[in-house]
C-alpha positions as CSV (number, residue, x, y, z in Angstrom):
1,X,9.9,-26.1,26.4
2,X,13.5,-24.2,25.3
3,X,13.5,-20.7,24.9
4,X,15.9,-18.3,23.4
5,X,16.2,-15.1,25.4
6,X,18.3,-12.5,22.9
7,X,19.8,-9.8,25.0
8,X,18.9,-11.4,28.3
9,X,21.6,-10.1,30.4
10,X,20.1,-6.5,29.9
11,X,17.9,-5.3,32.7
12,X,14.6,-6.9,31.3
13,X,16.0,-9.5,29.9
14,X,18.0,-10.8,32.8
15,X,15.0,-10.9,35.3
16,X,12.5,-12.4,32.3
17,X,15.6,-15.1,32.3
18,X,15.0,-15.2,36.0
19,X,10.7,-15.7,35.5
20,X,11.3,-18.6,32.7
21,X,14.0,-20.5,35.2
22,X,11.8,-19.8,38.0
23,X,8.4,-21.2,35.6
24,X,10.7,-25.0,34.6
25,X,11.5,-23.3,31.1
26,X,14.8,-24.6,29.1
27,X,16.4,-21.3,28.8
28,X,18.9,-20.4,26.4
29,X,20.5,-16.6,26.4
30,X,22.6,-15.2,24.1
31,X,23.8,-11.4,24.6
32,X,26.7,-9.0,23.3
33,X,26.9,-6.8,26.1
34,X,26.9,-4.1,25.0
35,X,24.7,-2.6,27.6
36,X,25.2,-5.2,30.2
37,X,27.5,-7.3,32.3
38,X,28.9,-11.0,32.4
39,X,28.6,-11.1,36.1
40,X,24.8,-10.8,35.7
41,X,24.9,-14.6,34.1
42,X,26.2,-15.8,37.5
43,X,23.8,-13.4,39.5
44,X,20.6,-15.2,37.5
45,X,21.8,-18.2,38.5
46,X,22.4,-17.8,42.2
47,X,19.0,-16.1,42.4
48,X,17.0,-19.0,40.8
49,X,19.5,-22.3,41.7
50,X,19.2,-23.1,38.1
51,X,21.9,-23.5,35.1
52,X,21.6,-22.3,31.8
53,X,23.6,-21.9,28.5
54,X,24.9,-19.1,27.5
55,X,26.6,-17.8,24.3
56,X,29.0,-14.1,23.6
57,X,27.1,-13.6,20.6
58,X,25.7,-10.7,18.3
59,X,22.6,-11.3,16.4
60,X,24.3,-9.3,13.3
61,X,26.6,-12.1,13.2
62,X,24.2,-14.8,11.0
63,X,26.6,-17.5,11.5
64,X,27.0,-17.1,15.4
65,X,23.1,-17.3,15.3
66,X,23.4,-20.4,13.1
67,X,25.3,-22.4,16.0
68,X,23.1,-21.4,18.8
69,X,20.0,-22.8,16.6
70,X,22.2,-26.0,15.9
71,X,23.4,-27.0,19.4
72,X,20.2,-26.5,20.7
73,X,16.1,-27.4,20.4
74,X,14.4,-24.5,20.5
75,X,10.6,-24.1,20.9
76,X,10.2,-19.9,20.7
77,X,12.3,-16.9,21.1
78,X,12.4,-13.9,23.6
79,X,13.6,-11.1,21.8
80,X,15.2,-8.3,23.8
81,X,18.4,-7.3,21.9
82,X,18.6,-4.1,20.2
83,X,19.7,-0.7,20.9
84,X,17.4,1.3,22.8
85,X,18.6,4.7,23.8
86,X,16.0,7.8,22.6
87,X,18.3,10.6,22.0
88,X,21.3,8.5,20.5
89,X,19.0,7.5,17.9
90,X,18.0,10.7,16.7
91,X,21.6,11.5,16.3
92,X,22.7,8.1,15.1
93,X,19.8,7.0,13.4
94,X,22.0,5.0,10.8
95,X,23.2,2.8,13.8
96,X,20.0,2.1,15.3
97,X,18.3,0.8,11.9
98,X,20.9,-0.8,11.1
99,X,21.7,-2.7,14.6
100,X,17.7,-2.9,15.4
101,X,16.2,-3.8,11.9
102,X,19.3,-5.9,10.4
103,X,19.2,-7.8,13.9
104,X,16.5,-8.7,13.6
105,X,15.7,-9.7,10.0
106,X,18.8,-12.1,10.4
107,X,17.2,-13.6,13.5
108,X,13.9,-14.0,11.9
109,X,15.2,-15.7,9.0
110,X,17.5,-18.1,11.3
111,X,14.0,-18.8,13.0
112,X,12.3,-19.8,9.8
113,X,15.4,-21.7,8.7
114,X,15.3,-24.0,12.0
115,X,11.4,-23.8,11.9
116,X,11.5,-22.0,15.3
117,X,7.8,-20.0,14.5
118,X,7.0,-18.4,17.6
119,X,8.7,-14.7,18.9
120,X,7.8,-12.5,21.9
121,X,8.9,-9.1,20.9
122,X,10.3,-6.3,23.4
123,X,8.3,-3.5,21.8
124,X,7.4,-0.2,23.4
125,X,4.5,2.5,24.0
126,X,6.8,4.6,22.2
127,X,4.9,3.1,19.2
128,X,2.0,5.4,19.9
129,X,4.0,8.7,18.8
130,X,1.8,11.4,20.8
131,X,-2.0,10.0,21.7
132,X,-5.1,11.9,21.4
133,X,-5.9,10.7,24.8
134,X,-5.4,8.5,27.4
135,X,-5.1,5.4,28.8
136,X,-3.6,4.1,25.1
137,X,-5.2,1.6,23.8
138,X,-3.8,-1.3,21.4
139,X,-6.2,0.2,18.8
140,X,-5.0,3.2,18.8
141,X,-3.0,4.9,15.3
142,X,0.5,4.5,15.6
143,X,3.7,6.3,14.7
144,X,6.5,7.6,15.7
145,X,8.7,10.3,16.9
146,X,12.2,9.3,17.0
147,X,14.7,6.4,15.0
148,X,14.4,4.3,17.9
149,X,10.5,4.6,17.8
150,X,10.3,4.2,14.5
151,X,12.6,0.5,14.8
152,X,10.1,-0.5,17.1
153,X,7.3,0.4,14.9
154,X,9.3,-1.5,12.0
155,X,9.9,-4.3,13.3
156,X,6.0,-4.8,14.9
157,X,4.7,-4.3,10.9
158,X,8.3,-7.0,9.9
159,X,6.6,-9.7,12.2
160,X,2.5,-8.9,11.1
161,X,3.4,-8.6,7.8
162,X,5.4,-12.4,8.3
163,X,2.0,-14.1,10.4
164,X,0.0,-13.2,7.2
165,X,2.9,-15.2,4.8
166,X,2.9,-17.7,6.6
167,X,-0.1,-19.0,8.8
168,X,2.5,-21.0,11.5
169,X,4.0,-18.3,12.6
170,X,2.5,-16.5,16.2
171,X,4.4,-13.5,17.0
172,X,3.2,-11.2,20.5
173,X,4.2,-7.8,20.5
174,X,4.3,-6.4,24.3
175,X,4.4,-2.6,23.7
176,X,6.1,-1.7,27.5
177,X,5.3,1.7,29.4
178,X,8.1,3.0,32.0
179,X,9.9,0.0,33.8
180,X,12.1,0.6,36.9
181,X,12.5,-1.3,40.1
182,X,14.8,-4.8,40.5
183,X,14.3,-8.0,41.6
184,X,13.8,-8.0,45.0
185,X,16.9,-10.1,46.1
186,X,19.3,-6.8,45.2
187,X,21.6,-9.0,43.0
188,X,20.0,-7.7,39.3
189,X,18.4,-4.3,38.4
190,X,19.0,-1.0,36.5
191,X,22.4,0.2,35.5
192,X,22.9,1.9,32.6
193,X,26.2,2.9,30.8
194,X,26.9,6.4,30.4
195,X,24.3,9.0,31.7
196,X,21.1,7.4,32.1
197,X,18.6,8.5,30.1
198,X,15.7,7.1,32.7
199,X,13.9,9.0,35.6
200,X,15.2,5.8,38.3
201,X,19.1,6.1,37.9
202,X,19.0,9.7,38.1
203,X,16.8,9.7,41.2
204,X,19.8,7.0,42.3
205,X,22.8,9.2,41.4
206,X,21.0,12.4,43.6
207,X,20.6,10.2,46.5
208,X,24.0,8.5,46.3
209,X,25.3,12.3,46.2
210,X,26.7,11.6,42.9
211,X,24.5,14.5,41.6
212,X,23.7,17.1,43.1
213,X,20.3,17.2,42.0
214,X,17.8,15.6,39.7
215,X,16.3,18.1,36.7
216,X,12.2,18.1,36.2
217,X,11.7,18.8,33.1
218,X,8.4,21.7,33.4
219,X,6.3,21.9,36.4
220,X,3.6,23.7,34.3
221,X,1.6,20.4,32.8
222,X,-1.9,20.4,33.1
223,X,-1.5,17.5,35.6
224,X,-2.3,17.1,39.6
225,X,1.1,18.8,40.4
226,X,2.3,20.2,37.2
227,X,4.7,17.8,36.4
228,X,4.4,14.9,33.9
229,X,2.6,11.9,34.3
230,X,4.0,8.8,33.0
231,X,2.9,4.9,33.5
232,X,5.6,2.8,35.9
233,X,5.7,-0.4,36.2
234,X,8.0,-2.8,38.2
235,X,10.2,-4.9,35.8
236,X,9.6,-8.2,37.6
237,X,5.9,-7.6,36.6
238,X,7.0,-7.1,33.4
239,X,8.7,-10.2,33.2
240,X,6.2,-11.9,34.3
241,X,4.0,-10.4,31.3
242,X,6.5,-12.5,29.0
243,X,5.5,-15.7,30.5
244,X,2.0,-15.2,30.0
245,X,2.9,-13.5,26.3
246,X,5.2,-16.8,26.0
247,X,2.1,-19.5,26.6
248,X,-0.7,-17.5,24.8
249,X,1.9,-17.1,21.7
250,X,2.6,-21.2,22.0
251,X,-1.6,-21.8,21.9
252,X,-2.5,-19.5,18.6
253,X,-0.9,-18.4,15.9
254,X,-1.1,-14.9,13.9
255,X,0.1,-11.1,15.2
256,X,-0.7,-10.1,18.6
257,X,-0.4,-6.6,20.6
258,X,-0.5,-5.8,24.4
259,X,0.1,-3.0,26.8
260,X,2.3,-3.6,29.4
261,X,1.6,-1.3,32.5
262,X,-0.2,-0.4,35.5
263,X,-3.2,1.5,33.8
264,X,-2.4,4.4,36.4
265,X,-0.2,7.3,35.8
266,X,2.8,8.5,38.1
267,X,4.3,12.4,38.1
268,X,7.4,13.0,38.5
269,X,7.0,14.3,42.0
270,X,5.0,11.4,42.7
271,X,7.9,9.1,41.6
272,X,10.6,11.4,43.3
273,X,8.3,11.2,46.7
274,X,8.1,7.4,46.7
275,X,12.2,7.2,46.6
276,X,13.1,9.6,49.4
277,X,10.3,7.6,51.3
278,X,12.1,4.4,50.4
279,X,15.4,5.5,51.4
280,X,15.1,7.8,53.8
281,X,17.2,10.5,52.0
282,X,16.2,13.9,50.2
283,X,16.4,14.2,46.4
284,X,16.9,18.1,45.9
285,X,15.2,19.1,42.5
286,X,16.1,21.8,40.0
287,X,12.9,22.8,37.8
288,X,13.7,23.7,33.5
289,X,11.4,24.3,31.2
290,X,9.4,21.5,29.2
291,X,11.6,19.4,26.7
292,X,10.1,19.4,23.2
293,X,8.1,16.4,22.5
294,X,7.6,15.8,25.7
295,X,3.7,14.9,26.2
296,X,1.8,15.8,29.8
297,X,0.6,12.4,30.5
298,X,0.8,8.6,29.5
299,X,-0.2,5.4,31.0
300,X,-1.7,1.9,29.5
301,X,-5.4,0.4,29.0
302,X,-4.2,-3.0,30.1
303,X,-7.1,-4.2,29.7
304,X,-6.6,-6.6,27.2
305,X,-3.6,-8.5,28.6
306,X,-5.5,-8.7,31.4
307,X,-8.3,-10.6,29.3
308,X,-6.7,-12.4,27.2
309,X,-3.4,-13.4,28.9
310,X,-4.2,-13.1,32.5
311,X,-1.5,-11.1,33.4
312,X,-1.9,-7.4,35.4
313,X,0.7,-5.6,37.5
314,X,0.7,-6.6,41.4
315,X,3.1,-4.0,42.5
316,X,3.0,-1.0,43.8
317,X,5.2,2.1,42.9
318,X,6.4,1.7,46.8
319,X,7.6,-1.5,45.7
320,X,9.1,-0.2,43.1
321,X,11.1,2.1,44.5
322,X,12.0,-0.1,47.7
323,X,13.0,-2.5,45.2
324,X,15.1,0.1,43.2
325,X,16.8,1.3,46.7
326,X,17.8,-2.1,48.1
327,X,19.6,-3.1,44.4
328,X,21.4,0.4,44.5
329,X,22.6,-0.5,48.4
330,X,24.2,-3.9,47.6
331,X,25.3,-2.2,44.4
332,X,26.6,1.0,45.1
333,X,28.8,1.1,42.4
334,X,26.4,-0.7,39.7
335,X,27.8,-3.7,38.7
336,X,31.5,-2.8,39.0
337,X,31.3,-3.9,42.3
């Protein structure tokens, strides 16, 4: 089977690529990089011993999209690509429509015009807006609280709304909780442009002493230790999650939804803990108040991928952040180096 990874250079994208190589998939990538590298292509390929074709291309660009369909047999599509940062989106919210929505109408429609009819979609637990309760559950109400949120959200009722057109269509939405860690080799992992938005390269840049400390956002949540609880889960779990997604998508048809996550929350401290345990160094901590919006705790029901696809998380948040550490040693520098 052939599959087209969009954005698979990006951090999940780039160790899903590294799954589907490793599972005897075809795999075809196609990425912008805009928030990634080229020398992660070559990276993928050292870790796995496998080739793959590759192609500098924007999903915006119809015709670019047109070529890659062309030159190539594809069976399904992975799709990654998109813009993805919380707080740029709520201050460019025209951009993230746009680049997120637009993206991905014009690869839906490239699909149906090659009669490529089955998607895995990077969704998020963003989708959930702020839950009544916890652990979320796929049946839960939806909404959202933010542009990017909301693209997510779109694009989930875009590919339901095209299973009911059109009956040969299977599309699996993975709605993802908190992803950190790398793959365990060191050579791929987390590294963001700009200032990172996520708790993991923030932890990194304290302990490399390029911060001087890492901010925790209110210490005064009716949690364990006060701080917020979040579900983590190790990335090359969740890549794993897109094989299973991949097969169960290939053996139905219609709209499909899945958590994505440990089904165990995390606090911050909890989180922080776990890294200075991994590397040996101290992560000094400066307490502000509580960001607005910001909910006390969230973490998955993944119940139902477990049941159905027969996929659940295997590592632990030790793992995690052992995995995290050993990508940041060989990479002090990101991928600049």
């Amino acid at each position: 089977m052939s599959v087209l990874v969009s954005g698979g250079v990006g951090f999940i994208g780039s160790h899903t690529v590294v799954e589907l190589l490793n599972a005897g998939y075809d795999v075809v990538v196609f990425d912008n990089f805009y928030n990634s590298k080229p020398c992660v292509i070559d990276r993928i390929k050292t870790i796995t011993g496998k080739d793959f074709k590759f192609y500098n291309a924007d999903m915006l660009n119809p015709a670019a999209l047109d070529v890659i369909f062309e030159e190539n047999d594809i069976d399904a599509v992975i799709h990654f690509a998109g813009y993805k940062a919380v707080g740029e989106s709520v201050s460019q919210p025209l951009k993230y429509y746009h680049n997120n929505i637009t993206g991905t109408l014009i690869l839906l429609e490239k699909m149906a015009k090659h009669n490529v009819k089955t998607i895995v979609f990077s969704s998020s637990a963003t989708v959930y807006g702020d839950p009544e309760s916890v652990p979320m559950r796929e049946d839960f109400p939806t909404s959202a609280t933010n542009p990017y949120g909301q693209t997510k959200l779109m694009i989930e009722q875009i590919l339901k709304d095209l299973t009911v057109s059109d009956a040969e269509w299977s599309a699996s939405c993975l709605r993802y909780f908190n992803p950190i860690g790398a793959h365990k080799s060191g050579l791929i992992g987390e590294d963001p442009m700009g200032i990172p938005n996520n708790i993991m390269p923030r932890i990194q840049k304290v302990a490399a002493g390029e911060w001087d400390a890492i901010t925790v956002y209110g210490t005064d949540y009716d949690t364990p230790d006060g701080t917020g609880v979040r579900d983590y889960i190790h990335v090359t779990d969740l890549a794993k999650a897109h094989i299973a997604a991949l097969k169960r998508a290939k053996a139905v048809t219609g709209w499909e939804t899945y958590n994505i996550g440990c089904g165990r929350g995390y606090s911050v401290y909890e989180i922080i803990d776990a890294y200075e345990r991994a590397s040996g160094t101290s992560i000094n901590r400066v307490v502000t108040p509580r960001r607005p919006g910001d909910i006390a705790v969230s973490y998955a029901d993944p119940t139902r991928a477990k049941e159905i696809l027969g996929w659940e998380a295997e590592l632990t948040l030790d793992d995690m952040c052992r995995d995290a550490y050993n990508f940041r040693i060989k990479n002090p520098r990101g991928y600049e180096d």
